[in-house]
Backbone of each chain as ProteinMPNN parsed JSONL, in Angstrom:
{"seq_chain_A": "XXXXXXXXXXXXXXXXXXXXXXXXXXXXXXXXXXXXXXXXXXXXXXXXXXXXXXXXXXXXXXXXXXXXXXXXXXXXXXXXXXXXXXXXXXXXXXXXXXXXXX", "coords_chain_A": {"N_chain_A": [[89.78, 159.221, 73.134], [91.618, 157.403, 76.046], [93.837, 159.183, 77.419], [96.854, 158.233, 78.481], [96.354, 155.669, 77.49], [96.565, 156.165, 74.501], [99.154, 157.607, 74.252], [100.699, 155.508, 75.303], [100.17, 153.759, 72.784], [101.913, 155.544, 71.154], [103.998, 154.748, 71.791], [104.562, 151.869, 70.682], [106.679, 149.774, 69.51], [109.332, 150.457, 70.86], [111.822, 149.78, 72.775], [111.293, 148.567, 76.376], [111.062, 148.513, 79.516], [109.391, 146.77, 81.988], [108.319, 146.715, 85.275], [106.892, 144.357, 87.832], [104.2, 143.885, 89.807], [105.157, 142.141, 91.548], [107.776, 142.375, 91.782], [109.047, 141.546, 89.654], [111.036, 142.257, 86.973], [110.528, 142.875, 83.23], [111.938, 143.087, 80.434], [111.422, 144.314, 77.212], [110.21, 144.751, 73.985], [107.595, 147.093, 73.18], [104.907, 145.432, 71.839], [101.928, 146.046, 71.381], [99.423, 147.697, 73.081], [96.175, 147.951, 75.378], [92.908, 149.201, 75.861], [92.831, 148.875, 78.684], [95.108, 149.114, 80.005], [97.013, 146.904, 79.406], [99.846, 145.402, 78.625], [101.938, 143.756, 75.485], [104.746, 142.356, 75.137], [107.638, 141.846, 73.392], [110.198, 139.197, 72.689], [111.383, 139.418, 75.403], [113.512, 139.654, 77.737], [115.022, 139.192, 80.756], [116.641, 141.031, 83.864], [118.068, 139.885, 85.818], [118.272, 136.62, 85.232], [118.974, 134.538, 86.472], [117.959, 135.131, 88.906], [115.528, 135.106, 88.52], [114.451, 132.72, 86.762], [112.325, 132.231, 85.85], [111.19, 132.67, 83.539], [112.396, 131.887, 80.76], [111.959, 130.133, 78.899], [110.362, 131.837, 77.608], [109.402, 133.873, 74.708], [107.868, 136.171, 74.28], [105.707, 137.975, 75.333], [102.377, 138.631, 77.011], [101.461, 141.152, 78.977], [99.211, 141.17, 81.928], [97.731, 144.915, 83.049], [97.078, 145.12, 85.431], [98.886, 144.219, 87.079], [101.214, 145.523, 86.815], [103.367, 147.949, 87.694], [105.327, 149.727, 87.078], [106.641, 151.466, 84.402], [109.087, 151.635, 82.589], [110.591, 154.004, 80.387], [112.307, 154.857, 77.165], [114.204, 157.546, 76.877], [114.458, 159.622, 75.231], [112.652, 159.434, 73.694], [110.504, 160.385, 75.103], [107.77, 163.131, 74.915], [107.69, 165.41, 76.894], [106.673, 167.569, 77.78], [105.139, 167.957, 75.8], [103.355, 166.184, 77.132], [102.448, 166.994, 79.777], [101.139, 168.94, 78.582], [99.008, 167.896, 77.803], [97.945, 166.136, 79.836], [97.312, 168.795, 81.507], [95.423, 169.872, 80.05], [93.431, 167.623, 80.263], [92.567, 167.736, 82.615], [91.575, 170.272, 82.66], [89.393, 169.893, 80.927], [87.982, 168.481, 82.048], [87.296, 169.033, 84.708], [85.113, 171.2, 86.554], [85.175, 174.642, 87.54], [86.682, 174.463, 90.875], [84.546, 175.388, 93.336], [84.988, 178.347, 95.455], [85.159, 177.682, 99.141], [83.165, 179.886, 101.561]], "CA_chain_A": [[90.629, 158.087, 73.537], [92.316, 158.073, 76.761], [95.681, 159.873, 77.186], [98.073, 157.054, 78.58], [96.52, 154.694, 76.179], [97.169, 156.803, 73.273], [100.885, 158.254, 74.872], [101.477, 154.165, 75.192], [100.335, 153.417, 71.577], [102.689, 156.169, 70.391], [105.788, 154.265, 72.371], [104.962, 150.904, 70.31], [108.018, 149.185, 68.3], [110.258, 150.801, 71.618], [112.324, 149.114, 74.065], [110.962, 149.198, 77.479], [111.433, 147.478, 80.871], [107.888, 146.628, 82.741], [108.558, 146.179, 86.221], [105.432, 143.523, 87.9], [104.13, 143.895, 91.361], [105.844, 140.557, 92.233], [109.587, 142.688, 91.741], [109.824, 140.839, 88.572], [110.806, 143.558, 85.771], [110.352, 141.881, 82.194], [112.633, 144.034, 79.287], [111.05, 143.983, 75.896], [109.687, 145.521, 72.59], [106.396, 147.076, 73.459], [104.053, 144.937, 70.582], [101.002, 146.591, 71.629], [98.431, 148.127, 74.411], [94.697, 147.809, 74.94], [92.292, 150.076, 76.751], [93.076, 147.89, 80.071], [96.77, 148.955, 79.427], [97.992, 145.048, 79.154], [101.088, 145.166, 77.294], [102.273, 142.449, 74.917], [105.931, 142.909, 74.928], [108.412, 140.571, 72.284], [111.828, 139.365, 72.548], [111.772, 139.737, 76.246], [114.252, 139.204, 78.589], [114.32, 139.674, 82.308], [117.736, 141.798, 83.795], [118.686, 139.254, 86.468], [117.686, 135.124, 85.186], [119.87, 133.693, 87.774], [116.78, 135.011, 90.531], [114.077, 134.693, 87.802], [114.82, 132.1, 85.221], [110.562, 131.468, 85.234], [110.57, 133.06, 81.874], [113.764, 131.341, 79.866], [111.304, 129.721, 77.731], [109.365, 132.27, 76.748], [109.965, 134.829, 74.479], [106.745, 136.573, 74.3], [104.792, 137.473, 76.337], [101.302, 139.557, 77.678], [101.266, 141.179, 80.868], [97.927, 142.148, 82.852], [97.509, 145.887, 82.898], [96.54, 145.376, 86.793], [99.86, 143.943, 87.89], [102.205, 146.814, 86.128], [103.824, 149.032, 88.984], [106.355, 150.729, 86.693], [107.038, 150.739, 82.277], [110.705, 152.417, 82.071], [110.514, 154.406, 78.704], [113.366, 155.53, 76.552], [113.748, 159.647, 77.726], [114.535, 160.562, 74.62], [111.207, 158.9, 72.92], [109.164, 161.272, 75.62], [108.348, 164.441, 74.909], [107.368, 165.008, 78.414], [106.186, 169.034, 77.615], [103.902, 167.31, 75.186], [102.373, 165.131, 78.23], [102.39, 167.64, 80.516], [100.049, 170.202, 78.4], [98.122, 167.111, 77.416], [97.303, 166.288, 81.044], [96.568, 169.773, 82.302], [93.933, 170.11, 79.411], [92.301, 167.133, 80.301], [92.067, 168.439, 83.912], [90.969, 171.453, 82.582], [88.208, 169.441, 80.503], [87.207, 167.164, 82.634], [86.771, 169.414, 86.172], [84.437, 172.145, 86.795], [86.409, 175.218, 88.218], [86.646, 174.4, 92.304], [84.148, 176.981, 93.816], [86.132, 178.508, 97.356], [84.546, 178.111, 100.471], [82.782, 181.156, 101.595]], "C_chain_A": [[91.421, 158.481, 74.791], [93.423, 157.924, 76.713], [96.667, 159.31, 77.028], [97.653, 156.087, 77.688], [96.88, 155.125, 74.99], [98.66, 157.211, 73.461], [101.244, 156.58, 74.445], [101.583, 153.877, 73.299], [101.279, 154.427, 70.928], [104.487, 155.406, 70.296], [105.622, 152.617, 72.134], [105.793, 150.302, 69.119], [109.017, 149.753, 69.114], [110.373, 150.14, 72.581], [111.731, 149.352, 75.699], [111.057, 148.172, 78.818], [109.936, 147.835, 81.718], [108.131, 145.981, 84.244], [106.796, 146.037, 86.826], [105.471, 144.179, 89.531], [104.318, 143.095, 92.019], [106.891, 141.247, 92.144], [109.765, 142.404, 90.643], [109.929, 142.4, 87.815], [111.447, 142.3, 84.08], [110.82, 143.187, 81.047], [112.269, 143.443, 77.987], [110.869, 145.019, 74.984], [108.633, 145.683, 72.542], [105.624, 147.303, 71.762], [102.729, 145.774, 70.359], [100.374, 146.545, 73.068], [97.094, 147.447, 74.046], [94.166, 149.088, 76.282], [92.673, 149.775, 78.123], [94.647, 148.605, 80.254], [97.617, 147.912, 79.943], [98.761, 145.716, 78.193], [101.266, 143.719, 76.882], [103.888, 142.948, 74.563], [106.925, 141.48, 73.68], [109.607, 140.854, 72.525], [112.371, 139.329, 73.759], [113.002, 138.965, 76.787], [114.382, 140.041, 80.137], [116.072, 140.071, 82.951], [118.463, 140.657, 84.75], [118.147, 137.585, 86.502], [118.061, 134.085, 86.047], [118.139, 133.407, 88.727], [115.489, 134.857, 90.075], [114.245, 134.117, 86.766], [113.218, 131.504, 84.773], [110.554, 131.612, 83.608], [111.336, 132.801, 80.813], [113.242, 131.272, 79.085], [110.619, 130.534, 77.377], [110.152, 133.676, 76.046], [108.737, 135.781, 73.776], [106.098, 136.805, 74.953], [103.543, 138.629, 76.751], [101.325, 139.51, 78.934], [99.522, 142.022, 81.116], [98.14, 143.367, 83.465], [97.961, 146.071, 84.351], [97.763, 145.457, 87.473], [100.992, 144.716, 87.73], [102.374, 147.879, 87.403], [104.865, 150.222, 87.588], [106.365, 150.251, 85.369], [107.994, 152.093, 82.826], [110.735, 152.559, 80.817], [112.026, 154.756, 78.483], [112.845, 157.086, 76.741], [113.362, 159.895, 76.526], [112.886, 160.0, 73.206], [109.963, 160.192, 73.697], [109.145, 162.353, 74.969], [107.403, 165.389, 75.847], [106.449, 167.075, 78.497], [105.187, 168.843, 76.859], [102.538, 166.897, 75.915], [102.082, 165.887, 79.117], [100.868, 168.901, 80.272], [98.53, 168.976, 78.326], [97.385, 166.543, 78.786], [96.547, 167.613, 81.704], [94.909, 170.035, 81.297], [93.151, 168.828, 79.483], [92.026, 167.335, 81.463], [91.203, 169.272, 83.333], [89.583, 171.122, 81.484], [87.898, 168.975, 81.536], [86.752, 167.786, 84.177], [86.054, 170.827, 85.547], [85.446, 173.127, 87.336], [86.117, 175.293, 89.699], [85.996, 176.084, 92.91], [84.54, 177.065, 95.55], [84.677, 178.237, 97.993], [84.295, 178.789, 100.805], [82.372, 180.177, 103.645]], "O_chain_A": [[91.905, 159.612, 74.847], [94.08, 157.003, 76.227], [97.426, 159.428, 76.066], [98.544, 155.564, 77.018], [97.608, 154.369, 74.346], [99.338, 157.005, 72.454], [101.933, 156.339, 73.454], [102.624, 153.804, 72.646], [101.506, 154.016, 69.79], [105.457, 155.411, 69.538], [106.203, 151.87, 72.921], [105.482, 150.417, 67.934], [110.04, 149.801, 68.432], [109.436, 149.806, 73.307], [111.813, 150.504, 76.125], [111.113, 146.951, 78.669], [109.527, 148.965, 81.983], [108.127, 144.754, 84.346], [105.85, 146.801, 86.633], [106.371, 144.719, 90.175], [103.799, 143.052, 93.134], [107.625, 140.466, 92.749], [110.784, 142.94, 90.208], [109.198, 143.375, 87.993], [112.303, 141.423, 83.962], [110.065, 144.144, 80.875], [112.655, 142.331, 77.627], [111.353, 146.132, 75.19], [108.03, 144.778, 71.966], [105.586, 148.229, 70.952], [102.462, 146.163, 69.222], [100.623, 145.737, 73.962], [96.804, 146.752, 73.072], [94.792, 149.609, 77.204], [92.846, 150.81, 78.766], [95.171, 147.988, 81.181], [98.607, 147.982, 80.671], [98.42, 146.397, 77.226], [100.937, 142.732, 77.539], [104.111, 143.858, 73.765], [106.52, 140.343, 73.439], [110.17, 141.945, 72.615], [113.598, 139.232, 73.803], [113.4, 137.881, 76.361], [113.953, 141.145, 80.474], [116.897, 139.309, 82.449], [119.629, 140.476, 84.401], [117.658, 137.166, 87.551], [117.518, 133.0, 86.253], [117.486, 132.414, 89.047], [114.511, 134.579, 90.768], [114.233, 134.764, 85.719], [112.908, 130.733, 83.865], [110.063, 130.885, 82.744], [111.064, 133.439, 79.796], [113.508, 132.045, 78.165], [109.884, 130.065, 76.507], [111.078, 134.332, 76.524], [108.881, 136.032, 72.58], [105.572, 135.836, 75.5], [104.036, 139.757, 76.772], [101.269, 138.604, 79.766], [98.977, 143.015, 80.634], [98.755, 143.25, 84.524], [98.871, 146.836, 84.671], [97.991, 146.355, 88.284], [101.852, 144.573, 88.599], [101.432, 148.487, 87.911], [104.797, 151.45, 87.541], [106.186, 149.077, 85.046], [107.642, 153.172, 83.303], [110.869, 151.608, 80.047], [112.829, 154.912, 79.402], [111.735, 157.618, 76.756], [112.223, 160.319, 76.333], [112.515, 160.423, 72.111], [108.985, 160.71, 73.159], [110.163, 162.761, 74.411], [106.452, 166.017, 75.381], [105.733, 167.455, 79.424], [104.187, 169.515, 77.112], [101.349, 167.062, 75.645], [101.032, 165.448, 79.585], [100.065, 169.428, 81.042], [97.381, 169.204, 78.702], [96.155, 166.527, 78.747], [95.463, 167.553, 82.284], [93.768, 170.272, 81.692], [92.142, 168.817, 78.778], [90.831, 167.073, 81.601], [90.004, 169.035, 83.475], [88.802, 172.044, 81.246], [86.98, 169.717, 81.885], [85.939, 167.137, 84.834], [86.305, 171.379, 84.476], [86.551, 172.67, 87.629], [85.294, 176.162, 89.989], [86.473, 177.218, 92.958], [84.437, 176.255, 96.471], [83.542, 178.46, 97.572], [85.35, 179.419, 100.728], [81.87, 180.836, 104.555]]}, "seq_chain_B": "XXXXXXXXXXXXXXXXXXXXXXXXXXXXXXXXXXXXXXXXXXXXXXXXXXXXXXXXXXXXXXXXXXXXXXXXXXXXXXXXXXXXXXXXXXXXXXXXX", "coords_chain_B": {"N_chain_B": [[95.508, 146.362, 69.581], [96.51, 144.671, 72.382], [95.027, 142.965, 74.052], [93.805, 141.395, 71.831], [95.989, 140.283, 70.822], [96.212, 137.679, 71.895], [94.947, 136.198, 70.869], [95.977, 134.697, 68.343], [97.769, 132.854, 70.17], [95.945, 130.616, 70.781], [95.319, 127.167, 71.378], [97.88, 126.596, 71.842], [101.372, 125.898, 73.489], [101.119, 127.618, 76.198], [102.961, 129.574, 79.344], [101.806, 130.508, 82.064], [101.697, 133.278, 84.351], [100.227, 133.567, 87.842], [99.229, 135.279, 90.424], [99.513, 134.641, 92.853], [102.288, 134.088, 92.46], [102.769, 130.799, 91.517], [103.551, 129.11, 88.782], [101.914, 128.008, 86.0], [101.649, 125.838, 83.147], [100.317, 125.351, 80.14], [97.75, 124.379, 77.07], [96.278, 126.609, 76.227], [93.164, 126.745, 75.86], [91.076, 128.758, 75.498], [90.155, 132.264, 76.389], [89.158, 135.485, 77.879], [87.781, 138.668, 77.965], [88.417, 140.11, 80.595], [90.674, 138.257, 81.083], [90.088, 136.064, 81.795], [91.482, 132.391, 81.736], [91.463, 129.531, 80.004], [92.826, 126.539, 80.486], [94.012, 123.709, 79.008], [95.477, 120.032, 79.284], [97.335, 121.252, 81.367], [99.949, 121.87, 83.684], [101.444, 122.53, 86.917], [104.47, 124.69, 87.173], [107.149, 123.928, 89.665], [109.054, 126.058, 91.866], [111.898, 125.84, 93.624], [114.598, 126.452, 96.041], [115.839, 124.815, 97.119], [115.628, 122.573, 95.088], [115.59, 120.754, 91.909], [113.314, 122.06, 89.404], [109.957, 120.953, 90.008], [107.402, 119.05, 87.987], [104.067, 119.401, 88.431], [100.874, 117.363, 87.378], [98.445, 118.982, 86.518], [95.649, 119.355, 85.037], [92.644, 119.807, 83.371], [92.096, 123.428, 83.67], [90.414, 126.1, 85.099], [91.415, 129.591, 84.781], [91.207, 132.922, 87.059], [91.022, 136.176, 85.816], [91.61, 137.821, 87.232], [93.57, 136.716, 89.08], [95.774, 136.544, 87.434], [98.732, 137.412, 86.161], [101.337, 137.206, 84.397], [100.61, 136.649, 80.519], [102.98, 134.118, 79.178], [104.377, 132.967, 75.762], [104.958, 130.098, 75.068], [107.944, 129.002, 73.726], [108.784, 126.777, 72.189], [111.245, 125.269, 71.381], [113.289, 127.081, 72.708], [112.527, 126.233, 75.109], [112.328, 123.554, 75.223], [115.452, 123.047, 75.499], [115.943, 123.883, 77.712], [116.996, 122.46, 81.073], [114.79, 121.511, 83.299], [115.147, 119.835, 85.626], [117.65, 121.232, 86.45], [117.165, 123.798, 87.27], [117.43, 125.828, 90.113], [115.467, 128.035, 91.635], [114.216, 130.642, 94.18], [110.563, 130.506, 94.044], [108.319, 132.906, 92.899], [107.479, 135.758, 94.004], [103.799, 136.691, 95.76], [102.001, 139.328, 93.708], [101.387, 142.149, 94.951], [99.017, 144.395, 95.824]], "CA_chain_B": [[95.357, 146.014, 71.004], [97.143, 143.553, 73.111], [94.092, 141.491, 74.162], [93.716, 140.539, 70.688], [97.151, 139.605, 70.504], [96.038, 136.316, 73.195], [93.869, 134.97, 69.674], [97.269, 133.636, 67.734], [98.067, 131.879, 70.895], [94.906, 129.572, 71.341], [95.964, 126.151, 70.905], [99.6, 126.364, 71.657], [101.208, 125.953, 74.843], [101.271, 129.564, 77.707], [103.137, 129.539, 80.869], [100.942, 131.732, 82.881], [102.163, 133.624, 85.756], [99.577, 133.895, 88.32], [99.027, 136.186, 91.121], [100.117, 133.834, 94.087], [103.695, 133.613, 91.858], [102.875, 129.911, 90.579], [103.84, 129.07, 86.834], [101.287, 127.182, 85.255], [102.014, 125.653, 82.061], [98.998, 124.214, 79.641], [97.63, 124.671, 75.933], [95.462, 127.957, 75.922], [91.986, 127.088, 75.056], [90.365, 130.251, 75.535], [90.169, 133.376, 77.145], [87.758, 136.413, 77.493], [88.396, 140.296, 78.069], [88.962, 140.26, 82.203], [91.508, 137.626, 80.806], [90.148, 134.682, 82.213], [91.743, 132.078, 80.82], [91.494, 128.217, 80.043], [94.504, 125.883, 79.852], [94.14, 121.65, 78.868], [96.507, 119.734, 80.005], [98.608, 121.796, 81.947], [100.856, 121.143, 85.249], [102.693, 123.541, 87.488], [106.11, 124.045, 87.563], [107.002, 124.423, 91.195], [110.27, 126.37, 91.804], [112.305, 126.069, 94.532], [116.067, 126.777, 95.974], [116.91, 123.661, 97.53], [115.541, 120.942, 94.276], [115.325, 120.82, 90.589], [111.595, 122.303, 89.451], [108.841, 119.996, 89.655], [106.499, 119.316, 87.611], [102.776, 118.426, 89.692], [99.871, 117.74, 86.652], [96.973, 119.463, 87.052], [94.912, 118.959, 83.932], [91.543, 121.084, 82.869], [92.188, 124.465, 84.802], [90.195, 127.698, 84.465], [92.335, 130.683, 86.159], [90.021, 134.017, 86.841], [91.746, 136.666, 85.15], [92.107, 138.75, 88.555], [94.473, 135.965, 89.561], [96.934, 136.226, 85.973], [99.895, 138.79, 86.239], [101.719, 137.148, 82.685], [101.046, 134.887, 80.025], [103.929, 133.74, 78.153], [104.282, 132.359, 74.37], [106.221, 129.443, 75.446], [109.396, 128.954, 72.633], [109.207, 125.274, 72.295], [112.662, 125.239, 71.193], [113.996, 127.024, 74.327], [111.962, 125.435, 76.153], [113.6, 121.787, 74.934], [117.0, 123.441, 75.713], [116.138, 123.835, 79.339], [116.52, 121.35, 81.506], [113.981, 121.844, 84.618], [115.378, 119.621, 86.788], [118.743, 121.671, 86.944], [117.142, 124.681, 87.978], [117.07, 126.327, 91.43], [115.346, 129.47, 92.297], [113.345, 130.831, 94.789], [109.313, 131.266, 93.709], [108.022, 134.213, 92.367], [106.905, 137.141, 94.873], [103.15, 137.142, 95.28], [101.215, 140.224, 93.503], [101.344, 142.642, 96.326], [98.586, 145.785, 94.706]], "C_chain_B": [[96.182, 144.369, 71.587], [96.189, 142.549, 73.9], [93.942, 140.266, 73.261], [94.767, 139.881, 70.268], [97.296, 138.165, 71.357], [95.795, 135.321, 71.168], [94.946, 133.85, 69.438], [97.705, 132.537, 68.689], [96.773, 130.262, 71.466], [95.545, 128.44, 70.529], [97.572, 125.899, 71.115], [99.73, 126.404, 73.17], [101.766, 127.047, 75.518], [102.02, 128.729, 78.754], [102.288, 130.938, 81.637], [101.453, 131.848, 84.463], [100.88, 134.124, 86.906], [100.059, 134.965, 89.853], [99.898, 136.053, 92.506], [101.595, 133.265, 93.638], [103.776, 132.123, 91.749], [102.916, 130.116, 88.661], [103.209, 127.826, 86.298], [101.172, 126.813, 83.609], [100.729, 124.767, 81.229], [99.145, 124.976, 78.082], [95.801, 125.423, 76.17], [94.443, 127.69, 75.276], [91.027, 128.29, 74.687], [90.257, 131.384, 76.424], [89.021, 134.749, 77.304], [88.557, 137.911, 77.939], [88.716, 140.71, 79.531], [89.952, 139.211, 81.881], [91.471, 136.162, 82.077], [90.663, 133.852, 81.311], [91.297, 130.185, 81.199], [92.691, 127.669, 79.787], [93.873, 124.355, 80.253], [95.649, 121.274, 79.158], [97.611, 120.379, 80.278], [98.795, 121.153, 83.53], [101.419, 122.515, 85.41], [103.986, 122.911, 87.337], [106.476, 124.69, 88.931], [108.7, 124.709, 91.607], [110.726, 126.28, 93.141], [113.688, 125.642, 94.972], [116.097, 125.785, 96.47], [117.011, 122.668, 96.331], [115.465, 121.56, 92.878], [113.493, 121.689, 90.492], [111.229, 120.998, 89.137], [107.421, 119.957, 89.152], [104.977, 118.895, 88.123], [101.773, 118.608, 88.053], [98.768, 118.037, 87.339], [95.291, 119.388, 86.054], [94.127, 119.857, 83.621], [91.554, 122.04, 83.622], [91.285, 125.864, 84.099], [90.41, 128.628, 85.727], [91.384, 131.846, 85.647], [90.989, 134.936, 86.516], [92.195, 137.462, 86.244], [93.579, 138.021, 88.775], [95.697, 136.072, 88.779], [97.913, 137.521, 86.123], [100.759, 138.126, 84.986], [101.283, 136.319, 82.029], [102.367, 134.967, 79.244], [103.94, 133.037, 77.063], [105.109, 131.074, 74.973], [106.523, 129.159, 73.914], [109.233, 127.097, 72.963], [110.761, 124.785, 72.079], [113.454, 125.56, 72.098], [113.7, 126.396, 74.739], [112.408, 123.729, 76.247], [114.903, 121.915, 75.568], [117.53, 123.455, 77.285], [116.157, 122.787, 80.321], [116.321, 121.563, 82.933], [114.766, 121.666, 85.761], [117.037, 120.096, 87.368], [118.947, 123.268, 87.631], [116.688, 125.345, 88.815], [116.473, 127.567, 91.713], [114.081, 129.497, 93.09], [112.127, 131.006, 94.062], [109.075, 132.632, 93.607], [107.136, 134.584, 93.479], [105.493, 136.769, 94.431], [102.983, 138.565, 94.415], [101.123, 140.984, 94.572], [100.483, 144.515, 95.245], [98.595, 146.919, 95.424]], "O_chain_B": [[96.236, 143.268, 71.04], [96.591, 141.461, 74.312], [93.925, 139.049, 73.442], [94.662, 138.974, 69.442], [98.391, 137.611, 71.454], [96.292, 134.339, 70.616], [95.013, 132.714, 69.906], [97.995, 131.426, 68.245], [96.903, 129.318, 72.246], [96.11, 128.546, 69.441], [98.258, 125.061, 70.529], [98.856, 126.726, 73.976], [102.948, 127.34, 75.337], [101.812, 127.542, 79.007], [102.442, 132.153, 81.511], [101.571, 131.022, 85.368], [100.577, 135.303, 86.72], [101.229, 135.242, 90.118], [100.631, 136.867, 93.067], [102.102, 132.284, 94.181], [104.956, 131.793, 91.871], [102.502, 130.884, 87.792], [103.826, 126.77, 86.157], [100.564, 127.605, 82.89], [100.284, 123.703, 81.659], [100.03, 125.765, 77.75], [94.676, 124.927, 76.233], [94.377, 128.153, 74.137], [90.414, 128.521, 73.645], [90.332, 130.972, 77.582], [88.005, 134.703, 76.612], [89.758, 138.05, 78.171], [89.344, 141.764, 79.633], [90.446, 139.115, 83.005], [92.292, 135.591, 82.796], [90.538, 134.162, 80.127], [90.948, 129.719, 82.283], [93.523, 128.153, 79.019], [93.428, 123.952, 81.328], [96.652, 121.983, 79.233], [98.682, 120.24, 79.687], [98.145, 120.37, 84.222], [101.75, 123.35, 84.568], [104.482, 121.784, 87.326], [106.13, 125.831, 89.238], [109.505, 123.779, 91.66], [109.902, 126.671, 93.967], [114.128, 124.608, 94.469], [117.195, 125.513, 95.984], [118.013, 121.96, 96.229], [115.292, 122.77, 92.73], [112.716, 121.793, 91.442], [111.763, 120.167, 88.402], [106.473, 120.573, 89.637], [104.881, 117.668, 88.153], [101.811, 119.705, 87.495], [98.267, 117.575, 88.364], [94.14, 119.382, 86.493], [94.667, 120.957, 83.503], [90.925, 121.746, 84.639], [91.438, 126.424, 83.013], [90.007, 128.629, 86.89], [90.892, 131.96, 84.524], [92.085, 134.575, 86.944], [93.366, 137.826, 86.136], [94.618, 138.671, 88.659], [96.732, 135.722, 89.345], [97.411, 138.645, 86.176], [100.871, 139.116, 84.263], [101.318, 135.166, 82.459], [102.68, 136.03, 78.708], [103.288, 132.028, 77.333], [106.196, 131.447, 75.414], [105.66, 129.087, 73.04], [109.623, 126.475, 73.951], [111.253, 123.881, 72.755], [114.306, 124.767, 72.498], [114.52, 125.521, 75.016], [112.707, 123.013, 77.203], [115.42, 120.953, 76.137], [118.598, 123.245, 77.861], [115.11, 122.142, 80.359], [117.243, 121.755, 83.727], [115.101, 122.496, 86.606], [117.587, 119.589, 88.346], [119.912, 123.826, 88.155], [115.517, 125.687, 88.647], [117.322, 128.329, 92.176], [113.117, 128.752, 92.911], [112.354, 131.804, 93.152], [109.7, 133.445, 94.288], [106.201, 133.88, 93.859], [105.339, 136.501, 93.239], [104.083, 139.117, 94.396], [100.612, 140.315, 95.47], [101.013, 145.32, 94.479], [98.333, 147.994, 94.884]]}, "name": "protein", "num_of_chains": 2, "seq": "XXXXXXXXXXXXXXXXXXXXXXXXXXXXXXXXXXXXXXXXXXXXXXXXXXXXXXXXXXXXXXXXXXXXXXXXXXXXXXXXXXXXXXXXXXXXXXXXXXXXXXXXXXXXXXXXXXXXXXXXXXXXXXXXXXXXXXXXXXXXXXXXXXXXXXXXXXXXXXXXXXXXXXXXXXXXXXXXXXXXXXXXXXXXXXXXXXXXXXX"}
């Protein structure tokens, strides 16, 4: 399974702020992922409704994976020494070892 | 998975945020896994700082899922509470990838 989709499914039923590649950032309760990593966030609310009141009515909502620039986690949910070994070993699966230039 | 979380919504009415920052509002006939989607009678709502929003109908629409950056559950109950034509804001930022 891959990494950030599994890391995400670990950080669902937690608060998180999803900023869009329109500026918008949409603050919710991440419901669930998918391979794509679309979130479905619940409960949302957006930090400034004055300059984005598009989403008043909704309180639900799925975002497209594609348009996601930034998900703001809770720190203390990471455990960022966890993610760190868990990335280098899939480097270290997934590449051959770089042969030098001669 | 959060694709599958679209199903519960077929039949009810989405605001969908597209790409070009319109807010298209309809009742969610169907969708597929690039998240194309269908929406029956829907209309934009067309935002903008000098007037109330307006609503333009648009009727049978199918948006390509490239184009979709949210859908929304719309809250029928908020959504009663609001009243369109009192609010001003600039349009939503295209999608810039």
């Amino acid at each position: 399974m891959p990494l950030f989709y599994s890391f995400f499914k670990s950080l669902v039923g937690k608060e998180v702020i999803v900023e869009l590649k329109n500026d918008l950032c949409i603050c919710g309760t991440l419901d669930s992922v998918d391979q794509y990593l679309n979130v479905k966030l619940n409960d949302i609310s957006v930090p400034d409704p004055d300059k984005y009141p598009h989403m008043l009515s909704v309180r639900n909502c799925f975002i497209r994976g594609s348009v996601v620039r930034y998900v703001q986690l809770p720190a203390e949910e990471v455990d960022t020494v966890l993610l760190q070994d868990a990335t280098r070993k899939e480097v270290a699966q997934g590449k051959q070892p770089q042969k030098s230039a001669s | 998975m959060a694709l599958n979380s679209l199903e519960p919504l077929v039949g009810h009415n989405v605001s969908v945020v597209t790409a070009d920052g319109r807010v298209i509002v309809g009742i969610l006939k169907g969708y597929d896994q690039t998240v194309n989607m269908i929406l029956a009678q829907s209309h934009e709502r067309v935002y903008s700082s000098g007037a109330g929003v307006e609503k333009v109908q648009l009727g049978l629409y199918i948006i390509r899922g490239d184009n979709i950056a949210v859908i929304g559950e719309i809250d029928e109950e908020m959504d009663g509470e609001i009243n369109l034509a009192d609010i001003r804001a600039e349009p939503l930022n295209t999608v810039v990838h």
